[in-house]
N, C-alpha and C positions, 0 to 999 in steps of 0.2 A: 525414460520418457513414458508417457502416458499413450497405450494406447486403444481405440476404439473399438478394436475387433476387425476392423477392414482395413489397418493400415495410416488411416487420414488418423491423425494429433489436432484439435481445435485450439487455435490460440488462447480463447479462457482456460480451457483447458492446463496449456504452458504455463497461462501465468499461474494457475492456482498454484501449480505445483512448484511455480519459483515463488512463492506466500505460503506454501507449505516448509519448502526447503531450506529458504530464510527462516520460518518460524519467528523473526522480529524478539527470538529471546535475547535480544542482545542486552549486554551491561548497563546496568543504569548511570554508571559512573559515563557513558557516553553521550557528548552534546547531540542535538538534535541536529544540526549544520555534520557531528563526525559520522551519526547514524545514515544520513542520507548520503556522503559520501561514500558510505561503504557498499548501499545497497541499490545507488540509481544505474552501475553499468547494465546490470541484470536485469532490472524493470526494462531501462529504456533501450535495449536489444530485445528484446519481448515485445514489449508494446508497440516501438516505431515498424517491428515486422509483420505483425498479426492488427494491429491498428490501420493495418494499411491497404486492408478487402473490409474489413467486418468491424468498425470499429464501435461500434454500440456494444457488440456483443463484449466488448475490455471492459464495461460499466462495472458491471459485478464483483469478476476478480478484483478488479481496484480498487473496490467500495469495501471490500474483505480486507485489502492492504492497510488500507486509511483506518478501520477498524481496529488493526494489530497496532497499529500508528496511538490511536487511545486508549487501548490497553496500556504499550510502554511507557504513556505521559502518564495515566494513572500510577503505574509502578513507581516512578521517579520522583514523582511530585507527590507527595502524600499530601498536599492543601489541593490538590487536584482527585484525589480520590472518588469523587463523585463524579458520575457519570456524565451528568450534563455539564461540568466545570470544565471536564475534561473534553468533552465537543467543543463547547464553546474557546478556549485556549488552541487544538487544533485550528478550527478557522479561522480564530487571530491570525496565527500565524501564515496560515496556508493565503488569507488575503494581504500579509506585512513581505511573504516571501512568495511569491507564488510560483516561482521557477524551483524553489529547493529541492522538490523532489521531481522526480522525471512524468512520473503519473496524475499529476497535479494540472498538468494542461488537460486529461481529459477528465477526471472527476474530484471534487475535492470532497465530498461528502462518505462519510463512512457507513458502510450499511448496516439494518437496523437488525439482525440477528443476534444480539447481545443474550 
């Protein structure tokens, strides 16, 4: 765990480091329904606890997660290779399934740090 120097852990905080700890390397040979199976108990024990004083403050790490989310579809999808092809395909999706992943009720946009 991650800490502050005084003891207190900030929930962005947790979650980066559960978006760090996952690192989203996973196999491309995995569907996007097996992907989110694998990695929503961990978000959404994260986020349903730390979302639940401060939940603005989860935009970030989230937007980081969603991020990692279009990196992997760029990986997988080489006709997705582009960047905005690959935004655009995430939010397909993220508006055809919007419950898929546990983070998705609070942002579906991926942040612009690329």
């Amino acid at each position: 765990m991650l800490d502050a120097g005084d003891g207190h852990i900030s929930g962005p905080q947790v979650l980066g480091q559960v978006g760090d700890h996952q690192r989203l390397e996973a196999p491309t040979y995995l569907s996007f329904a097996e992907l989110a199976r694998r990695i929503n108990p961990t978000w959404r024990a994260g986020s349903n606890y730390y979302g639940r004083f401060y939940r603005s403050a989860l935009t970030p790490p989230l937007q980081r997660i969603n991020a990692y989310l279009v990196r992997w579809i760029r990986k997988k999808y080489k006709r997705l290779a582009a960047l905005r092809k690959a935004l655009g395909k995430m939010r397909e999706i993220a508006k055809r399934y919007p419950h898929m992943f546990a983070h998705w009720k609070v942002t579906t946009t991926a942040s612009s740090g690329w």
